[in-house]
DOTOR-555652 format. One record per residue (C-alpha): z, x, y negated; residue number from 1. Coordinates in Angstrom, 3 decimals, always signed. Layout:
N
+----------+----------+----------+------+
!       c3 !       c1 !       c2 ! resi !
+----------+----------+----------+------+
!        Z !        X !        Y !  NUM !
...
+----------+----------+----------+------+
This chain:
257
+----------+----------+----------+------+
!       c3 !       c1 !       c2 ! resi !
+----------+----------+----------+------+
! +142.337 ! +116.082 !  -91.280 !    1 !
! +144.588 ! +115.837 !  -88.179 !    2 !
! +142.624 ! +113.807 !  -85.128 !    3 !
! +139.308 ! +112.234 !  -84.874 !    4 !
! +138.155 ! +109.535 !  -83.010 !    5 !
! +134.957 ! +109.595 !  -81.687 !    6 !
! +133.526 ! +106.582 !  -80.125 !    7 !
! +130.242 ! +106.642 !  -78.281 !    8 !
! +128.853 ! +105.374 !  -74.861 !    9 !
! +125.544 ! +108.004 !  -74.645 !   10 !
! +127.260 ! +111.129 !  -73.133 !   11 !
! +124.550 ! +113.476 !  -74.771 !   12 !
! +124.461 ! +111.661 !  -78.022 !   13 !
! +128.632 ! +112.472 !  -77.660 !   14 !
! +128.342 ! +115.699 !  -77.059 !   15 !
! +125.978 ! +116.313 !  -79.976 !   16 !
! +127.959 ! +114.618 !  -82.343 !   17 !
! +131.323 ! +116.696 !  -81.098 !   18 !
! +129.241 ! +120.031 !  -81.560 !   19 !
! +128.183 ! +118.815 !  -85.084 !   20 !
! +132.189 ! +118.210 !  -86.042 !   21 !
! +133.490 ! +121.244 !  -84.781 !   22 !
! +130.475 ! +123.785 !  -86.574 !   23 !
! +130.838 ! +121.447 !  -89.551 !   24 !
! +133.864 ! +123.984 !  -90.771 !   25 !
! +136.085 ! +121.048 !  -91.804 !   26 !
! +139.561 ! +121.006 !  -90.758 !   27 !
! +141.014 ! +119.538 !  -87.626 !   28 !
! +143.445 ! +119.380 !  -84.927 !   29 !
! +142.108 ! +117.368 !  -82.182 !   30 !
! +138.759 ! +115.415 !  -81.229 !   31 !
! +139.192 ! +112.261 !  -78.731 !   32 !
! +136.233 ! +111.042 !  -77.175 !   33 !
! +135.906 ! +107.932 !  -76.519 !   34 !
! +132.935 ! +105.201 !  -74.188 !   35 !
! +133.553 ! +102.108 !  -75.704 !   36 !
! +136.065 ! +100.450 !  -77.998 !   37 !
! +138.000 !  +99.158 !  -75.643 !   38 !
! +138.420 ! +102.654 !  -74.657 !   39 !
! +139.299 ! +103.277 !  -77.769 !   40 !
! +142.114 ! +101.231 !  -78.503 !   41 !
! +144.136 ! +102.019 !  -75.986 !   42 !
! +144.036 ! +105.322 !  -77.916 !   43 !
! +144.950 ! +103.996 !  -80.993 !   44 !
! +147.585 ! +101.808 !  -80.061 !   45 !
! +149.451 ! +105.001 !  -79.120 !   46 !
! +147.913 ! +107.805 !  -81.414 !   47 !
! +147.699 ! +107.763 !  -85.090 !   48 !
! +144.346 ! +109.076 !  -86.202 !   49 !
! +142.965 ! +110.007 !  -89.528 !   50 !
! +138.915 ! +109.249 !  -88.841 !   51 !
! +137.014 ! +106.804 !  -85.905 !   52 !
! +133.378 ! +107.725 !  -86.101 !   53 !
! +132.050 ! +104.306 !  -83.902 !   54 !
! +128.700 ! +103.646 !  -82.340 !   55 !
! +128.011 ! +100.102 !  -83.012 !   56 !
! +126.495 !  +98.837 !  -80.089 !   57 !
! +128.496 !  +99.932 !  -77.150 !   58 !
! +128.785 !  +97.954 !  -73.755 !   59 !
! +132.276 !  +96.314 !  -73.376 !   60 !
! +133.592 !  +96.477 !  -76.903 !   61 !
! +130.908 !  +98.058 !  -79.841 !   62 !
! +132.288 !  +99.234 !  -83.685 !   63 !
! +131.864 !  +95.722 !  -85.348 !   64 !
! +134.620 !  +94.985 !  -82.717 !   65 !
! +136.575 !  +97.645 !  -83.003 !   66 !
! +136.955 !  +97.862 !  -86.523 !   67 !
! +137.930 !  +93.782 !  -86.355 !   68 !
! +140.876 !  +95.164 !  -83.807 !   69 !
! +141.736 !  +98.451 !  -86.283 !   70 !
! +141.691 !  +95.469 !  -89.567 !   71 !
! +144.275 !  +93.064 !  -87.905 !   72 !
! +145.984 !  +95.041 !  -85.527 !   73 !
! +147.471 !  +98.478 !  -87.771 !   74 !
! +149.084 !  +98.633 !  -90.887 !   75 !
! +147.328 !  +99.542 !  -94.332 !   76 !
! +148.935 ! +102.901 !  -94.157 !   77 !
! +148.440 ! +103.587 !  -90.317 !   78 !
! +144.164 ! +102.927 !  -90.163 !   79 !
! +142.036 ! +105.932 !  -89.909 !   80 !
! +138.799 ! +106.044 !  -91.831 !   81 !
! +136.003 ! +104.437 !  -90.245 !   82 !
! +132.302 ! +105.691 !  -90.101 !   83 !
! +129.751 ! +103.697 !  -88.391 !   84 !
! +127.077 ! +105.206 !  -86.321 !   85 !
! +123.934 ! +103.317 !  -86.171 !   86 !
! +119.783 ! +103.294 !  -85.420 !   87 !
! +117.945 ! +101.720 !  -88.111 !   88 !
! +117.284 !  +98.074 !  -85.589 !   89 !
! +121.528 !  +97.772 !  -86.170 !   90 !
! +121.540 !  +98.064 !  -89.869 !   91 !
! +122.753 !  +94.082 !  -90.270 !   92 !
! +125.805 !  +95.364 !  -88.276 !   93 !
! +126.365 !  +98.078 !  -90.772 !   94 !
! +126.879 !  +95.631 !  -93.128 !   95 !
! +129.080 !  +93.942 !  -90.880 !   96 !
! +130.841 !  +96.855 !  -90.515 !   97 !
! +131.505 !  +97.465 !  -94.143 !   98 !
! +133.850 !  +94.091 !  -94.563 !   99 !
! +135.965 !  +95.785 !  -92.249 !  100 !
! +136.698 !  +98.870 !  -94.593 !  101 !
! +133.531 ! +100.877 !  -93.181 !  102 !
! +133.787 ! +104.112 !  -95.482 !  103 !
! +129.815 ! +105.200 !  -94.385 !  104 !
! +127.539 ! +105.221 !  -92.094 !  105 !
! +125.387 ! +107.918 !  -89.697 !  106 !
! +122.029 ! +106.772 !  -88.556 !  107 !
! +120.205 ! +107.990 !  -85.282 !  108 !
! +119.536 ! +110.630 !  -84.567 !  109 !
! +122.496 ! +111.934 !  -86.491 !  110 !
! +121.711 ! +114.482 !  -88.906 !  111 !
! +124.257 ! +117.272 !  -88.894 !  112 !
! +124.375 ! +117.762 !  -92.826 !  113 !
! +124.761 ! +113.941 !  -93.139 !  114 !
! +127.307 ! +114.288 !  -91.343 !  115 !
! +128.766 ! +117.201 !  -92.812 !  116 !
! +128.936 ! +115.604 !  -96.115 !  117 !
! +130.869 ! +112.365 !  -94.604 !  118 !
! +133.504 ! +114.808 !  -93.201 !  119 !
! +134.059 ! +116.521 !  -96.194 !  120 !
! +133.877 ! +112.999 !  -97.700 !  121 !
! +136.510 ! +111.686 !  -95.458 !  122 !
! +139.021 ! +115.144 !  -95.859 !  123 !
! +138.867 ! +114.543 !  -99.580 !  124 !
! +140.182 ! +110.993 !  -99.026 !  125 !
! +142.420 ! +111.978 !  -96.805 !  126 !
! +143.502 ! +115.011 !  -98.842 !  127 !
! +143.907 ! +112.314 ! -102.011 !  128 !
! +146.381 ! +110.056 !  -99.635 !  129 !
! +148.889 ! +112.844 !  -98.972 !  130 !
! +147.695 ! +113.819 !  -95.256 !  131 !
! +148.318 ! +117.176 !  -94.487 !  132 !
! +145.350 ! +119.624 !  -93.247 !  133 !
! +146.079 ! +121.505 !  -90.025 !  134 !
! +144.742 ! +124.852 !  -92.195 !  135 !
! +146.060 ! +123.883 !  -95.315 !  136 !
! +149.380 ! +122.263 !  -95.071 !  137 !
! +151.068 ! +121.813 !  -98.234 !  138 !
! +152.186 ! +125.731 !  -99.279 !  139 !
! +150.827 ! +125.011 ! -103.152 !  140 !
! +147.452 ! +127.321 ! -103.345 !  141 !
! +144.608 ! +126.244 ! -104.918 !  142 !
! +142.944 ! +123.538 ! -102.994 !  143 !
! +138.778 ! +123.223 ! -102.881 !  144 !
! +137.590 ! +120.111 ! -102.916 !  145 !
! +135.492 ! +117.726 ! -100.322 !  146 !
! +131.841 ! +118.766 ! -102.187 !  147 !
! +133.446 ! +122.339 ! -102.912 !  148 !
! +133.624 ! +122.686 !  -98.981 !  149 !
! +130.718 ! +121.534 !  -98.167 !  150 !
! +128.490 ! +123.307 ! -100.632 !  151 !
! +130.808 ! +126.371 !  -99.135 !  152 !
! +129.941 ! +125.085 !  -95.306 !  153 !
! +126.074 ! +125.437 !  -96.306 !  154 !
! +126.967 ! +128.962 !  -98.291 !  155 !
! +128.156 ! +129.869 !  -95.238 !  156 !
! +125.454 ! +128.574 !  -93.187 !  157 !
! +123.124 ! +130.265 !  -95.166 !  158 !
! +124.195 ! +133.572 !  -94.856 !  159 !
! +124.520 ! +133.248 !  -91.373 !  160 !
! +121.084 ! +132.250 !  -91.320 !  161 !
! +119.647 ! +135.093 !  -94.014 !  162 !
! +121.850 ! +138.068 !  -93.513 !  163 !
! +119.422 ! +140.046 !  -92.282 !  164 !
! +117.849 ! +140.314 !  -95.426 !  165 !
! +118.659 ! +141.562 !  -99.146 !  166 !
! +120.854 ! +138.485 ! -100.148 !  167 !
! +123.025 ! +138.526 ! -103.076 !  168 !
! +125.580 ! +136.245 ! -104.562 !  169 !
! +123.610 ! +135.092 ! -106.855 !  170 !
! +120.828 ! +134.188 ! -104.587 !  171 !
! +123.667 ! +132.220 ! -102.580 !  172 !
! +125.315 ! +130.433 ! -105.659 !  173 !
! +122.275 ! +129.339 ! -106.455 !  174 !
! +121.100 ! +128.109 ! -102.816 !  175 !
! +124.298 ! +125.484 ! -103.408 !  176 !
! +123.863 ! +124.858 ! -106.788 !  177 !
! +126.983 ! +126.145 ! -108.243 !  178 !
! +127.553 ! +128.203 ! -111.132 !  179 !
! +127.936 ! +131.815 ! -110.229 !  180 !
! +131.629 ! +132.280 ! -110.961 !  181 !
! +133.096 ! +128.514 ! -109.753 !  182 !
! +130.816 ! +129.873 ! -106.351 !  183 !
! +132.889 ! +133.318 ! -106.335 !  184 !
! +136.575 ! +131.999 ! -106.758 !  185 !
! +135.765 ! +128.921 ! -104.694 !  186 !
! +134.109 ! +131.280 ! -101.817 !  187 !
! +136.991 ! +133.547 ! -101.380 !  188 !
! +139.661 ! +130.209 ! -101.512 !  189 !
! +137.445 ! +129.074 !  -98.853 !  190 !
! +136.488 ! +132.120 !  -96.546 !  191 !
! +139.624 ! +134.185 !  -97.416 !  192 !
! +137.424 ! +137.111 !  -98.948 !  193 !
! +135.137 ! +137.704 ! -101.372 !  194 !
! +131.535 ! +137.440 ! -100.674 !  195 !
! +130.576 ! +141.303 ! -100.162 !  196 !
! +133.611 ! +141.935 !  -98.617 !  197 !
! +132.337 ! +138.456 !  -96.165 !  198 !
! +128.594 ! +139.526 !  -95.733 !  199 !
! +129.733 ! +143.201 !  -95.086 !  200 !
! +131.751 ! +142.582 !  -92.427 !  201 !
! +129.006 ! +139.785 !  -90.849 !  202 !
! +126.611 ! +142.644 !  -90.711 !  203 !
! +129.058 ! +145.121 !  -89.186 !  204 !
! +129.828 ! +142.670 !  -86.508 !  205 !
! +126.101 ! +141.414 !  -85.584 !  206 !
! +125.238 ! +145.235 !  -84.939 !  207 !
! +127.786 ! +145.767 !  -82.655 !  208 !
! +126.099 ! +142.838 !  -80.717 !  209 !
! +122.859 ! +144.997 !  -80.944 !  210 !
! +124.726 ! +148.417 !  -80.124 !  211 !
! +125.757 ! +146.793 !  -76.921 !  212 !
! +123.261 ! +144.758 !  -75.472 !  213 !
! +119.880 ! +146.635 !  -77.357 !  214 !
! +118.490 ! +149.930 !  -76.562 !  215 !
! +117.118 ! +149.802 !  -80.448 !  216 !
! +117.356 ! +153.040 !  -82.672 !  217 !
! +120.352 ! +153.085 !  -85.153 !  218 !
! +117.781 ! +152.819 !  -87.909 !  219 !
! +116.248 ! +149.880 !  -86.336 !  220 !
! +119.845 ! +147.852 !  -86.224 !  221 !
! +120.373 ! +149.051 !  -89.593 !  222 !
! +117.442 ! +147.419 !  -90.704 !  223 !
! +118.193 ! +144.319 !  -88.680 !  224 !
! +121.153 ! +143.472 !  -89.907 !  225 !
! +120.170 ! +144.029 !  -93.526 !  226 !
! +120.770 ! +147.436 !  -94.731 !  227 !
! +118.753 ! +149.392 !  -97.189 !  228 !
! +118.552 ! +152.816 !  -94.936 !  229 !
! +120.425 ! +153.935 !  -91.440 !  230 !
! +122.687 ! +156.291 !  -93.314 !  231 !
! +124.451 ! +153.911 !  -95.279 !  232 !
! +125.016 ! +151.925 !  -92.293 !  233 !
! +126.243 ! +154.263 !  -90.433 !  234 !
! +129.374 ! +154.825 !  -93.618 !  235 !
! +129.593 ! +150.987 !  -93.987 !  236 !
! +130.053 ! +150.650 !  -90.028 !  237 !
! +132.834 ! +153.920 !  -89.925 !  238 !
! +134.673 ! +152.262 !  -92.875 !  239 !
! +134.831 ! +149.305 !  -90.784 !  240 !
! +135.379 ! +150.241 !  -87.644 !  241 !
! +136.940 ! +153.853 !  -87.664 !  242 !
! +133.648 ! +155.012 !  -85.542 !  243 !
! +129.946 ! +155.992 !  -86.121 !  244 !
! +127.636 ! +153.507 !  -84.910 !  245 !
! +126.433 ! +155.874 !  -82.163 !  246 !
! +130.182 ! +156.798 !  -80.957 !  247 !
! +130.701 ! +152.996 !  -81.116 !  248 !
! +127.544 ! +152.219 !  -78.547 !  249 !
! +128.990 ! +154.885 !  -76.502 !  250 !
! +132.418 ! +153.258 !  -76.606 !  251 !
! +131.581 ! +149.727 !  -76.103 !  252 !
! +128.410 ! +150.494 !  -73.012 !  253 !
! +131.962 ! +152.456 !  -71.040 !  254 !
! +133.858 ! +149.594 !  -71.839 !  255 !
! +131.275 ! +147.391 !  -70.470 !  256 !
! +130.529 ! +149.252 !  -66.835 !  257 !
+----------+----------+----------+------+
């Protein structure tokens, strides 16, 4: 996906929503934000973009009228995807919406995996129309698709979330509800590495964040970040890093002064 149009007049509501698109993981080049749809057209009368997500009742122009304007004003080829955003009073507009090529909906207060889904949704579309991916271009490797990346977003997520803890791949696979070896060649298409080489390297680089600004015992941070005993820590963290994890603290706190 290249740019996405976001339309909404609530500043905080805007901000959320802009937050939500750039941790959802999915691919793109530029967010415009947007107050109203009058706002907005100006935009797209000189920017091509690939998604609008539109509040519905905005002051000056809402969606309903904005997606009238995106209908009869740009070609077939030329609209972006539409997504209305709506609280449950505005669902007759929704419907409204729809007869102008609505592909979804959000309700209020968005939900961020909702909304997830939709933008993995939307990149699959796109992806199925020819339009180029700022990360994945057209260079011939095997692509993942929209569900793929989002059940890889939550995989992700998750250990994120859990790597503190004795996860496995298994335990992960089965989190998203994939089979365990789609989850391992789709992971490392999606990450770039496969997943103990990925949760490895997470843990490595959360206890340097507790080297620097903890005073806990190496043990302790070993512990914290998920490993079985300190001393197998410390040879994960010198295979990563080139240092021991005590050489590293003294490193980084010189650094730091």
């Amino acid at each position: 996906m290249r740019r996405i149009l976001l339309v909404e007049d609530e500043k905080m509501i805007r901000y959320g929503i802009y937050v939500m698109i750039e941790n959802s993981g999915v691919p793109y080049s530029e967010i415009t934000e947007c107050r109203n749809g009058k706002d907005a057209v100006e935009y797209l009368k000189n920017t091509r973009y690939d998604l609008v997500l539109t509040d519905i009742k905005m002051p000056i122009m809402g969606g309903l009228e904005l997606s009238r304007w995106i209908c009869d004003n740009l070609d077939a080829e030329e609209r972006p995807l539409i997504v209305a955003i709506s609280g449950y009073a505005e669902f007759e507009y929704v419907k409204g919406m729809m007869k102008f090529q609505s592909m979804d909906y959000l309700l209020k207060p968005v939900d961020r995996e909702e909304l997830g889904k939709i933008l993995w949704n939307a990149e699959e579309i796109l992806r199925k129309r020819g339009v180029e991916s700022p990360d994945m271009g057209n260079s011939g490797d095997t692509e993942v698709t929209g569900v793929s990346r989002y059940k890889m977003q939550r995989a992700v997520d998750y250990i994120r979330q859990n790597y503190g803890k004795p996860i496995d791949m298994a335990e992960v696979s089965n989190y998203v509800s994939m089979n365990y070896s789609m989850f391992s060649t789709t992971f490392k298409e999606f990450t770039g590495e496969n997943f103990s080489s990925y949760l490895r390297k997470l843990r490595i680089e959360k206890s340097k964040k507790f080297l620097l600004n903890t005073d806990m015992s190496i043990l302790e941070i070993s512990q914290k970040v998920g490993f079985e005993d300190a001393r197998r820590f410390a040879k994960v963290f010198k295979e990563e890093t080139g240092l021991t994890p005590t050489a590293s603290r003294d490193k980084m706190m010189a650094e730091k002064k």
